[in-house]
N, C-alpha and C positions, 0 to 999 in steps of 0.2 A: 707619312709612312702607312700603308693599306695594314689590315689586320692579318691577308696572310706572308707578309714581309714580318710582322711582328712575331707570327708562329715558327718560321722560318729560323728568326733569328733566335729565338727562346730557344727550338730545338739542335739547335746547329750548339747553343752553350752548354746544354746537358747532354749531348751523346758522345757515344765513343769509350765510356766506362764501362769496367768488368761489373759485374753483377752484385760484388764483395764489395767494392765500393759504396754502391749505395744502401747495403745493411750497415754498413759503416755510418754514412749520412743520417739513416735513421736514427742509428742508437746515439748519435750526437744532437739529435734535434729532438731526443726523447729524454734523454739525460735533463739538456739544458733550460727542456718544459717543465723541468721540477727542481729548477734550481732557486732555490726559498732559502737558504741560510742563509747566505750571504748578504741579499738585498735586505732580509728584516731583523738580524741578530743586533745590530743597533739599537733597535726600537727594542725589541724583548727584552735588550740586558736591563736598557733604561726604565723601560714605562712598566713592562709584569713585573720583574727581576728587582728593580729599585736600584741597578750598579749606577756609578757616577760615570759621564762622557766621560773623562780621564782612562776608566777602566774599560770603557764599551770602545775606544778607538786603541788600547793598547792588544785587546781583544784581536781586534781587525790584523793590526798589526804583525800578530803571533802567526795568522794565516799565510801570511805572505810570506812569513819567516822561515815559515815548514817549506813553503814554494823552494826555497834557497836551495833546503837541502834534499827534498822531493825529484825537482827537475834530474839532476846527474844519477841519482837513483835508479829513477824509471829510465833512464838511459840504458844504465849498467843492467838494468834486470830483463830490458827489451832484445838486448844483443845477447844474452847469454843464458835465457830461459825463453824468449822466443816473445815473439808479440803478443796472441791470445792470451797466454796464460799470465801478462804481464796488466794487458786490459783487464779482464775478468777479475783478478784479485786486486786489486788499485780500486776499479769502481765497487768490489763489495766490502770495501775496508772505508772509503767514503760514503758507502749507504749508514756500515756500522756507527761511524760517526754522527753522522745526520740523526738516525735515531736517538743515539745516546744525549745528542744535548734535549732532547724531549723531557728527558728525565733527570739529568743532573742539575743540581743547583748551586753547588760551591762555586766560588771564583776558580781554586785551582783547578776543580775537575772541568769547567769549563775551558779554562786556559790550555790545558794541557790536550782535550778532545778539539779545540779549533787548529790548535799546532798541528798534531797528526792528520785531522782534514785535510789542510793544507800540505802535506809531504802526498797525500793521497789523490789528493787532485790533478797535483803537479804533475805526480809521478808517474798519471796515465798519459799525458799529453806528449811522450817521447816516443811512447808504442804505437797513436795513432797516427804522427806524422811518418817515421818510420813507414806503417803498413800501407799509408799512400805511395809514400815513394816506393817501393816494393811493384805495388799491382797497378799503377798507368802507368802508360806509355811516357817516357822522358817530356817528349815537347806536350806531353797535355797536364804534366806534374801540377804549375801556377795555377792553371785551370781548379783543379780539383780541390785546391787548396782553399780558392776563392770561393766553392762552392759546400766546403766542410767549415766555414767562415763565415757562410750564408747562413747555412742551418744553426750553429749557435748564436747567432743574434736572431736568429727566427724563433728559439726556442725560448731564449732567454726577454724577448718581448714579452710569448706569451705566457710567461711565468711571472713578470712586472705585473700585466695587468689582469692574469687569475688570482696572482698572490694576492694584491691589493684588493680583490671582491671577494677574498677566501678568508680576509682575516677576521672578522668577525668569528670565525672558528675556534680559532687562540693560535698564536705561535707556536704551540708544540704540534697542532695538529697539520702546519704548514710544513714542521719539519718530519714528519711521521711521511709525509707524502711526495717529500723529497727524496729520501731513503728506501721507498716504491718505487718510484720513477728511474732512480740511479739500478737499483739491482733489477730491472725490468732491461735497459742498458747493456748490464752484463748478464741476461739471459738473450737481446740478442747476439751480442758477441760471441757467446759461446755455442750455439745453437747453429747459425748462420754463417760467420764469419771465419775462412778458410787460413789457417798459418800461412806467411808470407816469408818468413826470416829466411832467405838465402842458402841453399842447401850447401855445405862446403865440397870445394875442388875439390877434384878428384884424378890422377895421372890416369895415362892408360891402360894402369894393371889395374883401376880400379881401389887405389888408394888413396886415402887424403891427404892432398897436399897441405907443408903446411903454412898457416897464414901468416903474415907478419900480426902479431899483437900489438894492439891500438888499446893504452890504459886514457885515464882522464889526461893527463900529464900529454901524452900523447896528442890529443887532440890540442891544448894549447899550444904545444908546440908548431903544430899547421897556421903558418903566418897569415894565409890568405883567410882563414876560416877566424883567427883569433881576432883578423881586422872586422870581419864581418861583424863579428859578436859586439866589440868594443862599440861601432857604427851605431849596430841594436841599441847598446844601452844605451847611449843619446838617445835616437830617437825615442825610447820609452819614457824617459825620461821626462821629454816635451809631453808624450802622449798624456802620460800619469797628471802633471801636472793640474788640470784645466779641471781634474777630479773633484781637486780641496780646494783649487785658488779660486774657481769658476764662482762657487756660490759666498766665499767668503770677499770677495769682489764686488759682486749686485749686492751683498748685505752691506758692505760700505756705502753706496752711492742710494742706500735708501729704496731699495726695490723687494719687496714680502721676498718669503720662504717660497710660496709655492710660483713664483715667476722663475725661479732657478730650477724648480720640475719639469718645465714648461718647456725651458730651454733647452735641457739637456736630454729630452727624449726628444729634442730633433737627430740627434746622435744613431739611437736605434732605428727611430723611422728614416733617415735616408739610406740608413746600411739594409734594412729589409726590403724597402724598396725601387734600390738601385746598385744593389751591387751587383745581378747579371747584367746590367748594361756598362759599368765600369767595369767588369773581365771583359766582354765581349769588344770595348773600344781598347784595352790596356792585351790582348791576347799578342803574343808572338812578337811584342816588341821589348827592345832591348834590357837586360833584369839589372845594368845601371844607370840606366835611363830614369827606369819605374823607381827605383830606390834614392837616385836623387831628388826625383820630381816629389815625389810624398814626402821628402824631407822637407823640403822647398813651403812645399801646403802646409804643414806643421808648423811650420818658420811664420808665415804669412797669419794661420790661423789663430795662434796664441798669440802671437806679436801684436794684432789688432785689436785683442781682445781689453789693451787699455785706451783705444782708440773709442770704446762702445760704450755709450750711455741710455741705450733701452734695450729692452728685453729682444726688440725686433733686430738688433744690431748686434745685441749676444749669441743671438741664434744664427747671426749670416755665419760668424766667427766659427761658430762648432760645427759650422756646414762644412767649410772650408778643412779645416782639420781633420773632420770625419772622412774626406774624400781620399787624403791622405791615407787617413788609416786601412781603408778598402783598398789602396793600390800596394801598403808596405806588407799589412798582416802576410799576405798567402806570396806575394814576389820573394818577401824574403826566408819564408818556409820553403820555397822550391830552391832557390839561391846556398840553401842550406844541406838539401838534402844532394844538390848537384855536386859542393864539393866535400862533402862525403861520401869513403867508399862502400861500397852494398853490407860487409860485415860489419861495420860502426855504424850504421847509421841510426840507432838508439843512442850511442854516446855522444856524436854530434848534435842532432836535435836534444839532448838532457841539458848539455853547454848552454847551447842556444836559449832552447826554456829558462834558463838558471839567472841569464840575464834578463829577461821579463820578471821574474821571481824579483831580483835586487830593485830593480827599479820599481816593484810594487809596491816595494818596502821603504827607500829610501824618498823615493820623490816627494810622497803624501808627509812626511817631517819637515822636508826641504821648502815646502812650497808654504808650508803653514808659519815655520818660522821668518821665511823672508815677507810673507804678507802682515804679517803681526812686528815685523823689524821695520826695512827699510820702505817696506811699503808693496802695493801689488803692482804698478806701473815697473819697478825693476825685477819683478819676477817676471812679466811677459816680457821684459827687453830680454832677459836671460834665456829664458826660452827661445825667443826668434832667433837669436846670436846662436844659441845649439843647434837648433834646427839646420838654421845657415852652414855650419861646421862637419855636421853630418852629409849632407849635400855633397858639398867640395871634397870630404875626404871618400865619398862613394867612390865620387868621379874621378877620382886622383889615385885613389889604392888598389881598386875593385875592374878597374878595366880590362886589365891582364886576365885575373883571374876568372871573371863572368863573361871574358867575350865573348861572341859566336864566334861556333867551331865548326865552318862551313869545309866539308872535301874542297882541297885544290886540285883545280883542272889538271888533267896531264899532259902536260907539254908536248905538242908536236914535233916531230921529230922526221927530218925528209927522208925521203927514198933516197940509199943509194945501197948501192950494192951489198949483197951480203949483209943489211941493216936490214929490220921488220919495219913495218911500215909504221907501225904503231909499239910504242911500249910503254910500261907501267913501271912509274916511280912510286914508289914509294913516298908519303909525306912523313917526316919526322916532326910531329907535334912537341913542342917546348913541355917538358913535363915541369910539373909544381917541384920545385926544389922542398918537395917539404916532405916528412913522415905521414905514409895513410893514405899517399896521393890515389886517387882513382887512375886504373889506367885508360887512357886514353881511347885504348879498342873498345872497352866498355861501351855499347850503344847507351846506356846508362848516365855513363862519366860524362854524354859529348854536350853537345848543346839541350840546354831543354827550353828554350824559346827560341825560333829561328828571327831575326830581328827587320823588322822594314820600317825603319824609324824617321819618322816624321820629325825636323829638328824644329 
């Protein structure tokens, strides 16, 4: 492939976005260049702090836990106070935090500022998916998602590896600069970045029409969207996994602390540097296709992973799984905002988030105790078996409701007398038997990847 087939193809991945998008992309890949708590609050409870791993992982823990109740939050405050003002105070309620652990040193006061971190973190990630689906175009939704997916592992590389030559500073001063970089975030947000939220109907006198109301409850109730969620938390599940099992796995079979480093930033380096070319091969094809297949990679990637006995056979396995995770993260973000309608769709992405939240919670206990029980060879077979289970129920539940929704031709119709030559049927599209359904007319609701699926 010549280099300008290569520029070609680079440009043909990144165009065709509003302008608001990519202030968006920024302030995700600026955010996530100053994302320092997370990666060293470990190290700081333990080594400055003196706390025992007991309390430095129940710590971690608390974060995920705010995630839980975070996610449906910033859903609820996305749809109903609007997106900006939803981002803007979520990231400067996460800078707060960020700061704040600089300076406190209790157990609880710490416990309680990683918990609120965590509702704060979460609680933006319903506004920014929301505000994608808002401002591109339907069939370029996956696209964009894949590319707001790029930029947090682009930023969060290089926050692993400034954090790591920064520390010599102290841990507080990593988090001092965290809480810069976040409210820098939400100065471009707010500066830049144009309200999206759906303006409501209006009848011909210029009145607003009214909407059906979509509570949480509500949204459960949408069968297609609550199978998708369920789907999610499997696959999370597997994803989470490979977090805590991965390295307490190579420390069974005898391989240093820093060979499970080594391995597992194969994970960031393939996502930085090949996730435009998995959108660009995964574009416009079918979104249960993609959701099966990355199950599939998940199945295959952990499942192998007690097949592996050096470090260079760890790292195929995380390759493997990682490819997954670049075809599931942004398919099933678009998958989510499609069968949502344009006023919920903070509440639907908050659902959504909420199961990444559980599973960030639940899997890292899950994985620890069955590798310390029955052993780590029945965790990867558990894993591949979920993996597998999510696959099949993609493809089995999700076909109806993801398929393409291609216009039917209009049936010819002969000449005879007193008949038009040609006329227009109408298609009656199968609506979702469910609460919230998008309609149909929606250019929004119809298809958002047109599909030419290679079986």
């Amino acid at each position: 492939m010549s280099i300008d087939s290569l520029r070609r193809s680079a440009r043909a991945t990144v165009s065709g976005f509003p302008p608001g998008f990519w202030w968006l992309w920024l302030s995700t890949l600026v955010n996530r260049t100053g994302a320092f708590v997370l990666t060293f609050l470990p190290l700081y409870l333990t080594l400055e702090l003196g706390h025992s791993a007991w309390f430095s992982g129940l710590v971690v823990a608390l974060h995920g836990l705010g995630g839980v109740a975070g996610s449906p939050f910033g859903g609820l405050l996305t749809d109903r106070w609007g997106r900006r003002p939803t981002m803007v105070t979520m990231h400067l309620a996460a800078a707060a935090c960020a700061a704040a652990l600089a300076v406190v040193t209790s157990p609880w006061a710490i416990a309680t500022v990683v918990l609120l971190m965590g509702v704060a973190m979460q609680a933006v990630r319903p506004s920014i998916n929301a505000t994608i689906a808002d401002m591109v175009p339907a069939h370029d939704v996956r696209r964009a998602y894949a590319l707001n997916y790029w930029a947090l592992n682009l930023g969060f590389a290089i926050a692993s590896i400034g954090g790591g030559a920064a520390a010599f500073l102290g841990y507080r001063t990593l988090f001092v600069v965290d809480a810069v970089a976040t409210v820098l975030c939400a100065v471009i947000v707010f500066l830049r970045l144009p309200e999206t939220r759906p303006e409501a109907a209006v009848d011909k006198r210029g009145e607003p029409l009214a909407e059906e109301k979509v509570s949480m409850l509500t949204v459960l109730r949408d069968a297609p969207f609550r199978t998708l969620v369920l789907l999610n938390l499997l696959v999370c599940v597997v994803f989470t996994a490979p977090w805590i099992g991965l390295p307490l796995t190579m420390a069974g079979q005898g391989l240093p602390a820093s060979s499970f480093g080594m391995v597992i930033a194969v994970n960031g380096i393939v996502i930085v540097g090949f996730q435009l070319l998995v959108n660009k091969l995964t574009d416009k094809r079918s979104p249960v296709l993609l959701l099966s297949l990355s199950s599939l990679l998940f199945a295959v990637g952990t499942g192998a992973t007690a097949l592996a006995g050096s470090s260079v056979a760890f790292a195929m396995t995380v390759i493997v799984w990682t490819v997954g995770e670049m075809i599931h993260v942004p398919t099933n973000a678009a998958a989510t905002a499609r069968l949502a309608p344009e006023h919920a769709r903070g509440r639907y992405q908050g659902v959504m988030g909420m199961s990444w939240a559980v599973a960030g919670f639940v899997a890292p206990v899950a994985a620890g105790a069955i590798v310390g029980g029955p052993g780590p060879d029945v965790l990867w077979a558990a894993t591949a078996a979920i993996g597998v289970l999510a696959a099949v129920g993609y493809y089995t539940r999700l076909r109806k409701a993801l398929a393409d929704e291609d216009t039917p031709a209009t049936p010819e119709i002969p000449d005879t007398p007193g008949t038009p030559a040609t006329a227009e049927t109408p298609a009656t599209p199968e609506a979702r038997d469910t609460p919230g359904a998008p309609d149909a007319r929606d250019p929004r609701a119809g298809a958002a990847e047109q599909a030419s699926v290679s079986a």
